[in-house]
C-alpha positions in Angstrom: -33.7 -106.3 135.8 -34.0 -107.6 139.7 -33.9 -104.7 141.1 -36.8 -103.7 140.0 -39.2 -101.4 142.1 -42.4 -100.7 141.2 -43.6 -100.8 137.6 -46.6 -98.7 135.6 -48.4 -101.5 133.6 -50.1 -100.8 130.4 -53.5 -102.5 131.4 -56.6 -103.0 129.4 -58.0 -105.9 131.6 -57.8 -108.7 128.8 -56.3 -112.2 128.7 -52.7 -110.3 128.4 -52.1 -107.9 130.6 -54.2 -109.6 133.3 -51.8 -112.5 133.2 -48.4 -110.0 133.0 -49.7 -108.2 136.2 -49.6 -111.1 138.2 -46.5 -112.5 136.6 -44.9 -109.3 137.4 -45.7 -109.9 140.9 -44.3 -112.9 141.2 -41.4 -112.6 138.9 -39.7 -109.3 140.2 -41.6 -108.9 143.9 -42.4 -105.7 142.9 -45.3 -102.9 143.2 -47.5 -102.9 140.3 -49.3 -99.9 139.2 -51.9 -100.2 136.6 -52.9 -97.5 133.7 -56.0 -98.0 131.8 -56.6 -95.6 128.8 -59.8 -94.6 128.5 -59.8 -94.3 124.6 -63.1 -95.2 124.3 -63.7 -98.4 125.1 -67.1 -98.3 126.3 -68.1 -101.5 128.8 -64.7 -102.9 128.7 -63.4 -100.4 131.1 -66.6 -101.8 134.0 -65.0 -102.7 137.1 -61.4 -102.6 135.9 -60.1 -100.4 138.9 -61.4 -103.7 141.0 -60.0 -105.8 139.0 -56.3 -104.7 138.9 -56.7 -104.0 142.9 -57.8 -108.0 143.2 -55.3 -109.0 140.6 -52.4 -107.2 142.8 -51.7 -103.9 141.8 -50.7 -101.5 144.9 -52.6 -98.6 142.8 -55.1 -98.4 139.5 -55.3 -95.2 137.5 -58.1 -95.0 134.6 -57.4 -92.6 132.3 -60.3 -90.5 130.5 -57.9 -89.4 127.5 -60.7 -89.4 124.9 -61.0 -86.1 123.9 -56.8 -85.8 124.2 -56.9 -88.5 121.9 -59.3 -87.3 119.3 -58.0 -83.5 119.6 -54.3 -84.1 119.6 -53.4 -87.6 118.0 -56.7 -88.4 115.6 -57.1 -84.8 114.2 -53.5 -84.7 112.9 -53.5 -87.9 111.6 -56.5 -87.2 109.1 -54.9 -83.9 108.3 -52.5 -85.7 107.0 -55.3 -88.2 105.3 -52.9 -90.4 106.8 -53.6 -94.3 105.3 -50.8 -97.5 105.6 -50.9 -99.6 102.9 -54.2 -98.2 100.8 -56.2 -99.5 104.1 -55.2 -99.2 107.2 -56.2 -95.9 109.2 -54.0 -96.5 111.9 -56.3 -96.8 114.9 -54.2 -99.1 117.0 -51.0 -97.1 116.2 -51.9 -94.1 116.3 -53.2 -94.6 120.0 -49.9 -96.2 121.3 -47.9 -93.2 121.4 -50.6 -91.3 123.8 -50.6 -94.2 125.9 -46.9 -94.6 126.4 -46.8 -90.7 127.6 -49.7 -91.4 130.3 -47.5 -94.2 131.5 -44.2 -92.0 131.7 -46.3 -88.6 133.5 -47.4 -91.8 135.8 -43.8 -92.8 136.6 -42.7 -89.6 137.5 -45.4 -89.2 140.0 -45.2 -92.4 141.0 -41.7 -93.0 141.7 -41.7 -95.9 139.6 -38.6 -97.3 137.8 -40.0 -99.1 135.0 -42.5 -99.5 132.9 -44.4 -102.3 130.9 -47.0 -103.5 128.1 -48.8 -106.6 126.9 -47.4 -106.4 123.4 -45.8 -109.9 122.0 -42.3 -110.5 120.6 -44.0 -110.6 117.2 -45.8 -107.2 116.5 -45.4 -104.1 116.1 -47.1 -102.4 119.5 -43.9 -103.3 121.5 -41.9 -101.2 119.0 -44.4 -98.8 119.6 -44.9 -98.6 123.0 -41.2 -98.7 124.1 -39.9 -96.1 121.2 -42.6 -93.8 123.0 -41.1 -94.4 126.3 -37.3 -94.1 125.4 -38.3 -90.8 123.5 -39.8 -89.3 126.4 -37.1 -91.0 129.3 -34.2 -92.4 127.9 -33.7 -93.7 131.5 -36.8 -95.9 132.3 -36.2 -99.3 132.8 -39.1 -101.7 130.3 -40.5 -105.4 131.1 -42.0 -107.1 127.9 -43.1 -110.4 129.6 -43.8 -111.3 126.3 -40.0 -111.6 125.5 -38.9 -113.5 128.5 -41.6 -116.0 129.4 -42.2 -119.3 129.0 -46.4 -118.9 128.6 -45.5 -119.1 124.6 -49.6 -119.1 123.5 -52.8 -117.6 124.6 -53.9 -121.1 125.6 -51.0 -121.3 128.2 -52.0 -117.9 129.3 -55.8 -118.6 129.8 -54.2 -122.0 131.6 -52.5 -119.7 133.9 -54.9 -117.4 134.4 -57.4 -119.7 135.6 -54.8 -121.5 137.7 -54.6 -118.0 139.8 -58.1 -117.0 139.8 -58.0 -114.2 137.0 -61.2 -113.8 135.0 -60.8 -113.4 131.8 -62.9 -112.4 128.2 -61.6 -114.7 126.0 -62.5 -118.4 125.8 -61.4 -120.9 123.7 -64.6 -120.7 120.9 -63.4 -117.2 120.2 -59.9 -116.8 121.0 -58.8 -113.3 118.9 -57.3 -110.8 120.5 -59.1 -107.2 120.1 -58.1 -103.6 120.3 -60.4 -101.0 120.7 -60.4 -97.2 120.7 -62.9 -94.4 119.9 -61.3 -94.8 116.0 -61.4 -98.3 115.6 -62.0 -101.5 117.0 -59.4 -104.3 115.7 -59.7 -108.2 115.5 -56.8 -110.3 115.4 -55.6 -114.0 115.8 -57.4 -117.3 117.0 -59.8 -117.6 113.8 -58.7 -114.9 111.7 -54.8 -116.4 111.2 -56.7 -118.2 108.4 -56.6 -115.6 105.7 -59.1 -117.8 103.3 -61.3 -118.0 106.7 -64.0 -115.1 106.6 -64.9 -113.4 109.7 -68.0 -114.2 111.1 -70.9 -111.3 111.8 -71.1 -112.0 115.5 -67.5 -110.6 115.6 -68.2 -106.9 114.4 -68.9 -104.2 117.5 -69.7 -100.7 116.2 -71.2 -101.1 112.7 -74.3 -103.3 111.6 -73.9 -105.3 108.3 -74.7 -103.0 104.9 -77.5 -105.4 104.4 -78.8 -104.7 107.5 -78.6 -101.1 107.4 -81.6 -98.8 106.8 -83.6 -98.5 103.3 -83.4 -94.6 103.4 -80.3 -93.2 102.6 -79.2 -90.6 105.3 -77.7 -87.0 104.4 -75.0 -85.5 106.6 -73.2 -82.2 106.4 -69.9 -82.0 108.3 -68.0 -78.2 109.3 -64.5 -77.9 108.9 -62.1 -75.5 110.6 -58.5 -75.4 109.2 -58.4 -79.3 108.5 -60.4 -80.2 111.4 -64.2 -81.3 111.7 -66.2 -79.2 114.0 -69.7 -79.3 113.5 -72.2 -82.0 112.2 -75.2 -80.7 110.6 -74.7 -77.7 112.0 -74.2 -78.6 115.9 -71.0 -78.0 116.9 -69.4 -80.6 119.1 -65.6 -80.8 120.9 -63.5 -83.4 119.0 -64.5 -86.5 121.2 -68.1 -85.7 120.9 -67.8 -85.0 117.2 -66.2 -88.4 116.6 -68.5 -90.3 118.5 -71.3 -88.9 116.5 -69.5 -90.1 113.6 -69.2 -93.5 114.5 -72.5 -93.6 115.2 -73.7 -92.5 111.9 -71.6 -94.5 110.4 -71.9 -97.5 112.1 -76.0 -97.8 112.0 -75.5 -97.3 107.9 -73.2 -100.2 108.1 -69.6 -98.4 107.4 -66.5 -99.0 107.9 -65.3 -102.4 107.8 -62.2 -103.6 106.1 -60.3 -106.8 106.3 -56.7 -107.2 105.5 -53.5 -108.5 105.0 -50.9 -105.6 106.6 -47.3 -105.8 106.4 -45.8 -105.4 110.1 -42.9 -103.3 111.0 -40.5 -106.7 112.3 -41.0 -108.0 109.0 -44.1 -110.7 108.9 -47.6 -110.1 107.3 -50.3 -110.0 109.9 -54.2 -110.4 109.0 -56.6 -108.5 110.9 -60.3 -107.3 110.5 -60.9 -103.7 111.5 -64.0 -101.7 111.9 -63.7 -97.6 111.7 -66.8 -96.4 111.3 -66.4 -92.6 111.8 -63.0 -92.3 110.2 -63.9 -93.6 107.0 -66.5 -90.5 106.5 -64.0 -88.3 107.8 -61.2 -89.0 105.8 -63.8 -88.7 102.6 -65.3 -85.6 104.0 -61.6 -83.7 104.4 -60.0 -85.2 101.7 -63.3 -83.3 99.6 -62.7 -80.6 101.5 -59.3 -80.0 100.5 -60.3 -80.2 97.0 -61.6 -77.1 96.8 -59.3 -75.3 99.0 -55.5 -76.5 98.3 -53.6 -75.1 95.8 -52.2 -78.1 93.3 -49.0 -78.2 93.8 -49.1 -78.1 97.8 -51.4 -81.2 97.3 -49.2 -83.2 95.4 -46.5 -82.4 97.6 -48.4 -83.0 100.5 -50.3 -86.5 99.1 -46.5 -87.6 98.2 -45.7 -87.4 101.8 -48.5 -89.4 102.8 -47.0 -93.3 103.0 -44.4 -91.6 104.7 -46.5 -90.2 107.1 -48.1 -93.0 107.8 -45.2 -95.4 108.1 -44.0 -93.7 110.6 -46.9 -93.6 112.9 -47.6 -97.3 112.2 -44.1 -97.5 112.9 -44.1 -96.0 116.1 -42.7 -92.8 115.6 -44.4 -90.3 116.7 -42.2 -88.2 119.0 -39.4 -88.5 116.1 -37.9 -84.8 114.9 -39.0 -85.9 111.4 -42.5 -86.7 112.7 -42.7 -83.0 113.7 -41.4 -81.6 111.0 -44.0 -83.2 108.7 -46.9 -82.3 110.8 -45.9 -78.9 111.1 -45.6 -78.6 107.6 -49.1 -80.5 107.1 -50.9 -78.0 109.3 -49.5 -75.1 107.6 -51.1 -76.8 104.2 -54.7 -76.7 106.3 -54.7 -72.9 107.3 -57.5 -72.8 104.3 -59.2 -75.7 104.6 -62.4 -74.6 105.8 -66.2 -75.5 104.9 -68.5 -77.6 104.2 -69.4 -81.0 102.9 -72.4 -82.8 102.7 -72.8 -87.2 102.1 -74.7 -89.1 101.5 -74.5 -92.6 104.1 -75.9 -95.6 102.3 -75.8 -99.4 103.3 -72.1 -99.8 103.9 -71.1 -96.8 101.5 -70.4 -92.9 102.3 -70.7 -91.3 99.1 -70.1 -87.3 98.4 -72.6 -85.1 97.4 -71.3 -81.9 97.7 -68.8 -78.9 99.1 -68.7 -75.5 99.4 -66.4 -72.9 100.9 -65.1 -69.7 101.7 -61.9 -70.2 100.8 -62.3 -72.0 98.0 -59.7 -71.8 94.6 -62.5 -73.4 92.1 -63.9 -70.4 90.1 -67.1 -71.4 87.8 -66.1 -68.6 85.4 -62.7 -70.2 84.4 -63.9 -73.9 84.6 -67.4 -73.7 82.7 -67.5 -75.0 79.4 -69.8 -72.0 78.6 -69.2 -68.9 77.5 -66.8 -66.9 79.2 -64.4 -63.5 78.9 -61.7 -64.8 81.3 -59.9 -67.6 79.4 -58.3 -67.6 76.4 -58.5 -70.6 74.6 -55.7 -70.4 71.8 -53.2 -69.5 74.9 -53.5 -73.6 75.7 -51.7 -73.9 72.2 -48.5 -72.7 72.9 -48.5 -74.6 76.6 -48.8 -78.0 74.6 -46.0 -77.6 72.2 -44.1 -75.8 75.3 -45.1 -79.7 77.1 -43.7 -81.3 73.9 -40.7 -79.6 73.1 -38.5 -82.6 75.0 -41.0 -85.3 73.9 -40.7 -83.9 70.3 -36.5 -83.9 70.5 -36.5 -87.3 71.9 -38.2 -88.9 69.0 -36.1 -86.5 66.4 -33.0 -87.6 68.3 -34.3 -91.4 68.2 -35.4 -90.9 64.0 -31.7 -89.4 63.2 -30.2 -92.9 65.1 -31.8 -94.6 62.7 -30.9 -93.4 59.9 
């Protein structure tokens, strides 16, 4: 890897990637190039064009990918009602991929040979990261200082960092690392390795706690358009808008926030607190709005394909040919799903109230337990003994073993 050139660096402007931009430096006497995402991340992008220039980078891109990120990554996943594990909605993975192709584009017009993240040897966003590159140029050369360094903690890196000058967010009182994006905001490490340990209030960002949240409950409706929010009360908004609008509502009635014990892709359990204001309504809202407008069996095929799904975005494979083939298939199930929900957002709780739609398969005349001239009754006796036939030879078959 010495004859490295210039490499694009992954950069948020934390402890991390601050510290691998000047190691790169140092270590290969290359350019740097530094790629911010903006995702989202409100006042933690301030100043970090400066920063990177001060730090050493020959260039400093910032990205404003929000509404890319919302419209093309986001959207599908809750299509899919995507959710790892029962919990997780997949905010830091599901941005990785998006990333990694803003670093490749970057390359090319760059020049640059290589590319590089902060991700450790112990988690899954270097698996991430790097299956992204590879899928998009099988060529690029990749520097994960994590793997080849001697700065083995966080405290060696904030030793370092202040050795050379680098100012950094964290401190030693709350040492976590953080991810944040216009889906979620993660907390991990430091104080949270203790799973017993309960996180503390002054950690949370974009939601207030339930018992803080307002005495009135507030009343929502959300617009869908083949799978896809597009309106809120009535206001139609472009994705990034929408969402942002979400997490605001959400996060002032105190939504969102889960803590967890997730099982990582090289094999260890990880803890980390998350707060995902906005896509818990929205996952509620579409999943409601499906209920009315998917047929049964397309459903069940489609919520069977759901861990899957997710697995392999948490895993890191989005630009897989089987990733592709199950989104394709998962838009074609949301060609219908089309309408309106309404909720109800309560102290830490997003609770349905109703739906309605155009489109929809529910018919009041067939499901009404009052009169009606459209269902026959007596017909559902023949479909239960139909059911039974194999239940009822099994336990003759079983009766004639015995004697």
């Amino acid at each position: 890897m010495s004859d490295i050139n210039k490499v694009v660096l992954a950069y948020s402007g934390g402890l991390d990637t601050s510290v691998i931009l000047k190691w790169l430096i140092e270590t290969y006497q290359c350019e740097v190039v530094t790629m911010t995402a903006d995702l989202g991340q409100e006042e933690e992008l301030d100043g970090l064009e400066e920063k990177a220039l001060k730090t050493g980078a020959v260039k400093a891109y910032v990205e404003d990918l929000r509404e890319e990120f919302i419209k093309d990554y986001v959207f599908p996943a809750f299509r899919a009602n995507a959710i790892y594990e029962g919990q997780y909605l997949l905010g830091t993975s599901i941005a990785r991929p998006l990333i990694a192709k803003r670093q490749i584009e970057i390359a090319a017009a760059e020049g640059a040979d290589a590319v590089s993240h902060g991700a450790t040897g112990k988690g899954n966003d270097q698996v991430r990261f790097e299956l992204g590159y590879l899928a998009l140029n099988p060529g690029i050369k990749i520097v994960a200082p994590w793997r080849d360094w001697d700065l083995t903690s966080r405290t060696r890196l904030m030793e370092f960092a202040k050795e050379h000058g680098i100012e950094v967010p964290q401190t030693k009182a709350k040492p976590y690392s953080t991810d944040r994006n216009m889906l979620h905001i993660s907390y991990e490490g430091g104080v949270l390795e203790d799973p017993w340990a309960e996180a503390t209030d002054d950690m949370y960002t974009m939601s207030i706690r339930p018992e803080d949240a307002p005495d009135t409950p507030e009343i929502i409706e959300i617009d869908f358009k083949n799978g896809d929010p597009v309106a809120i009360n009535g206001k139609v908004m472009s994705p990034a808008v929408l969402f942002k609008e979400l997490n605001t509502l959400a996060g002032r009635n105190g939504i969102g926030r889960i803590d967890l014990v997730e099982n990582r892709f090289v094999g260890m359990k990880s803890r980390g607190v998350y707060e995902t204001p906005g896509g818990t309504i929205l996952r509620l809202a579409h999943m409601n709005m499906e209920s009315i407008t998917l047929d049964r069996e397309v459903a069940h095929l489609r919520d069977s394909l759901i861990p899957k799904y997710a697995e392999l975005v948490y895993n890191g494979f989005w630009f897989s040919p089987e990733m592709q083939l199950l989104q394709n298939m998962i838009d074609d199930t949301q060609k219908t799903v089309s309408g309106t929900v309404r909720l109800k957002l309560y102290k830490g709780g997003c609770h349905l109230l109703g739906r309605r739609s155009d489109e929809s398969l529910y018919d009041e005349s067939f499901a009404t337990f009052e009169d009606d001239d459209v269902y026959t009754q007596k017909d559902a006796e023949g479909f239960i003994r139909l059911n039974a036939l194999r239940l009822r030879i099994r336990k003759l078959a079983l009766q004639r073993r015995k004697g």
